[in-house]
N, C-alpha and C positions, 0 to 999 in steps of 0.2 A: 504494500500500500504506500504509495508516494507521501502523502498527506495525511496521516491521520487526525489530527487538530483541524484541521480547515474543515476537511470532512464532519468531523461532531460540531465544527461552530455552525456550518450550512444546517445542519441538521437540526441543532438550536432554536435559531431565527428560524426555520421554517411552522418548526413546534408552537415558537409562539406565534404566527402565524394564525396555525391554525386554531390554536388556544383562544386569539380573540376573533376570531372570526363562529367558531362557537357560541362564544358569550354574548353575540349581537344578534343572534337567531333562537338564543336561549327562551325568551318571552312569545316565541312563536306557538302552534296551535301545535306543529307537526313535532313529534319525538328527533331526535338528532341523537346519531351516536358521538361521544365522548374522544373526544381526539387522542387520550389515552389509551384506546381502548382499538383504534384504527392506525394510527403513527408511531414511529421509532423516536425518540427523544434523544439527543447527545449522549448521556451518560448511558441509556439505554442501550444505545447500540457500543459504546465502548466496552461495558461489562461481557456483550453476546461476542466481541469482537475477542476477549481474552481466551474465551474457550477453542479457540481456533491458531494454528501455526500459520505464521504470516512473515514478510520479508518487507522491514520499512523501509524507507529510501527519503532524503530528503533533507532536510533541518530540521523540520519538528517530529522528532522522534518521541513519541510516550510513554509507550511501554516499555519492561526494561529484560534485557537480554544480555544472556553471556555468553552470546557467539558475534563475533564480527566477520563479513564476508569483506576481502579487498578484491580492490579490480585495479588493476595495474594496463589503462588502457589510455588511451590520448584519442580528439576528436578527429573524425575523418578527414582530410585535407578537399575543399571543394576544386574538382577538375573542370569543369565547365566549359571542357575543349580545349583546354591549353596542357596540351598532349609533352609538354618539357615538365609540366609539372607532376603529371600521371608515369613518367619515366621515372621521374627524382624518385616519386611516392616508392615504385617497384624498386628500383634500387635499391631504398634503404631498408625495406619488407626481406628484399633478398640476401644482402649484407647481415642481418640481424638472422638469419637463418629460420626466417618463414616461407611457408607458401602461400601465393595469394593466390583466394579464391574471385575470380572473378566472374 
């Protein structure tokens, strides 16, 4: 999960969303079910989210873990047809003793 914090704040705001939007249909004739009782609330879904193995990524990290995954990788170089620069890129793929898959 990239985010988990932004994910439970959306979740939040939507909650109470729906919370008043209830309470303004409340005085009506027709029964309304309870948003409690139909929606996931932030803390809600973090507690359901703990019973599960998950792989966070990101900066806001929550939960807490005693395994760290490293990635030892650098971002793609953009080719956009400038075919000196898609040689460099192979060379140094090749020099470092990979194969690329192209």
């Amino acid at each position: 999960m990239e985010d988990s914090l932004y994910t439970i704040g959306i979740l939040e705001q939507n909650f109470e969303k729906a919370l008043q939007e209830f309470n303004k249909l409340k005085n009506n004739n027709i029964t309304q079910i309870s948003p409690e009782k139909i929606f996931t609330n932030g803390s809600e879904f973090s507690s359901q989210l703990e019973e599960f193995r998950m792989v966070e990524f990101g900066n806001n990290i929550i939960f807490p873990s005693n395994l760290k995954i490293s990635s030892n990788s650098r971002p793609l170089t953009k080719i956009n047809k400038k075919f000196d620069l898609l040689f460099q890129e192979l060379l140094l793929i090749h020099n470092h003793l990979f194969l690329p898959c192209l």
